[in-house]
Structure formats: C-alpha cells, structure tokens
N, C-alpha and C positions, 0 to 999 in steps of 0.2 A: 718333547717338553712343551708345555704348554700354560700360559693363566688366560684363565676365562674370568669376568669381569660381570659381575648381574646386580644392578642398580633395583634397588628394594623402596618400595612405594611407600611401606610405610614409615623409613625413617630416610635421615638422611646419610646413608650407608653404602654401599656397595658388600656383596658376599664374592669371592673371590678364591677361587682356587687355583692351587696352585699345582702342579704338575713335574715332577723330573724323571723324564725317561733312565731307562738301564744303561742305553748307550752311553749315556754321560756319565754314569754314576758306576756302571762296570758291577759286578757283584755285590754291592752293599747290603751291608746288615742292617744297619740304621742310617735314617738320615733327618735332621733338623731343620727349621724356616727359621732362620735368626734374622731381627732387623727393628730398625725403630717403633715398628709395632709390638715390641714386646722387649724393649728395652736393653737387645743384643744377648737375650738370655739362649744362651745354647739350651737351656732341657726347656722352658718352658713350651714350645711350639713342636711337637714330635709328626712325622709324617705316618701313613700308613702307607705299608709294603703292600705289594699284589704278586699274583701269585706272575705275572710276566717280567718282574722285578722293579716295575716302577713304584713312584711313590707319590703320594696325594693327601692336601691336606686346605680345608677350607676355614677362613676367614672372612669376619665382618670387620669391613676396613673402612672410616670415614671417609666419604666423598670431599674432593677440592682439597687433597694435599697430595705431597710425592712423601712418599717412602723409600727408603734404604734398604736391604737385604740380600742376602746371600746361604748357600745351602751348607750345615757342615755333614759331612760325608763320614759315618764309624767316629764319629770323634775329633779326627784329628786333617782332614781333608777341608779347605773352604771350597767351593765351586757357584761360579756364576750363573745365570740364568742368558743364554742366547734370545731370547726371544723376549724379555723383558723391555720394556719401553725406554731406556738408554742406559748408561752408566755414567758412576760419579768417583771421584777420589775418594781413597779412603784415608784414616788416620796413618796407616800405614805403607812406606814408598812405596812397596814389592804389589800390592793389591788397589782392587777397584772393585765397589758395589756394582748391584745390580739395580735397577729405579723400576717403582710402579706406578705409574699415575694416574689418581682417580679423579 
C-alpha cells in the first residue's frame, strides 16, 4: 500500500494517489476512498482494480489541510491505510480514520 504525494506548480494542490495492496484487501471486487474529500460518500470516489489485485485511484487534494479517510472494501468492509500519515478518532467507538497531510 502506498500514497504518493505530487505538489502541482500550477495551483495550489497536491495530486495524490492512493494505493491498497491485495494483501490488505484479500480478494476484493470493489473497493472505495471515502473521506472528507468527498463528503464520506461511499460511491462517489471508486478505485481501479489491476490485474495483481490491487487498487488505485488519484486525486487533486488541496495543500495545507489534513484529511480523514478510510477504504470501504465490496461494500460492507472499512479498512485503514497503514501507511497513511497518523490516525484520528472517528464518530464511532469501535473505529479510527486514516489522516493525510498535505
């Protein structure tokens, strides 16, 4: 798993992809990027599958804020990002976001 992080000259952005390997995600059909960047909508933000089972999906995400996020997995799965830049409490006890800071 992986995010990569590319600071864009001409505005004040970052492009940002994001990455979840198959080891994490195990067989998955589908998987989602739900998070303050897109208002926690499960369909809006969809990844692309590869054919090694991971999945990938890029964003233009404004510089000098932290975002929230988390992967959902087929649906009904949440799963974290390890490698994401910390975590935060979520609204709910049982879980914790993932943080990206641009």
């Amino acid at each position: 798993m992986s995010i990569t992080k590319k600071p864009l000259k001409s505005k004040p952005v970052s492009k940002v992809t994001f990455k979840v390997e198959k080891d994490l995600i195990g067989d998955a059909e589908t998987v989602n990027l739900v998070g303050d960047f897109n208002n926690w909508d499960s369909a809006e933000t969809p990844m692309k599958g590869a054919k090694n089972g991971s999945f990938t999906v890029a964003l233009d995400l404004e510089n000098g804020k932290t975002y929230n996020f988390r992967y959902l997995v087929n649906g009904t799965s949440w799963v974290n990002d390890p490698e994401a830049d910390g975590s935060a409490p979520s609204p709910y006890p049982d879980a914790t976001n993932s943080l990206i800071n641009l």
